[in-house]
N, C-alpha and C positions, 0 to 999 in steps of 0.2 A: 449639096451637103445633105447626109441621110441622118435624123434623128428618131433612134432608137428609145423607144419607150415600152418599161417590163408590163408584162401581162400576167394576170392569177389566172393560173390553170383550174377551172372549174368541176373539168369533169373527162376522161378519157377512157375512150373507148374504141378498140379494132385499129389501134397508132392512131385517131384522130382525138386529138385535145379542143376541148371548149377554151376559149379564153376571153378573160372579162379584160376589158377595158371602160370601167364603169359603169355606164348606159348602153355601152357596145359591145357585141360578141362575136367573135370568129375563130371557123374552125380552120386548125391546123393540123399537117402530116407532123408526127413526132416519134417517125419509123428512124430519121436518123439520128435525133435524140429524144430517147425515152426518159419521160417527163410523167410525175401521177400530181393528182389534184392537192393541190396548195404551193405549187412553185410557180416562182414568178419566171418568166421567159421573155426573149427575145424570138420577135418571129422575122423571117424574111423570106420573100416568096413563095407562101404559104407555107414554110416549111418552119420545125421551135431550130432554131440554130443552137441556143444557148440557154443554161438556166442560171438565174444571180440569185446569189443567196439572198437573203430575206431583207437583213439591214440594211442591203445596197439600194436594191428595188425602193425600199420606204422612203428612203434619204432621196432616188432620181425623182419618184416623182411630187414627193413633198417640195423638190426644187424647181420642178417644170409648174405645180400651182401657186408657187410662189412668184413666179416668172408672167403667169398668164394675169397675176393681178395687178402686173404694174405697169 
């Protein structure tokens, strides 16, 4: 099973997107979806596959710390 967790685009440049995952950073191809800084993404094999709107992103991962605390 594959769990997808959104990432803030930080910063893109030349199709390659920054993306935060908190303490962590990685760059992505987002040639096959064009993504600019402040959306949250889904990535998969280095590639942004998807962007989710804003309140979805907040609600998965407010659900994934809520999960890692118990």
């Amino acid at each position: 099973m594959c769990l997808a967790v959104p990432g803030l685009v930080v910063s893109v440049e030349n199709s390659k997107a920054v993306v935060s995952y908190g303490s962590k950073t990685v760059i992505a191809d987002c040639s096959l979806m064009p993504c600019k800084k402040g959306d949250f993404v889904i990535i998969a094999n280095g590639f942004v596959m998807q962007i989710i709107p804003k309140q979805q992103a907040i609600k998965t991962l407010e659900l994934l710390r809520q999960e890692q605390g118990s």
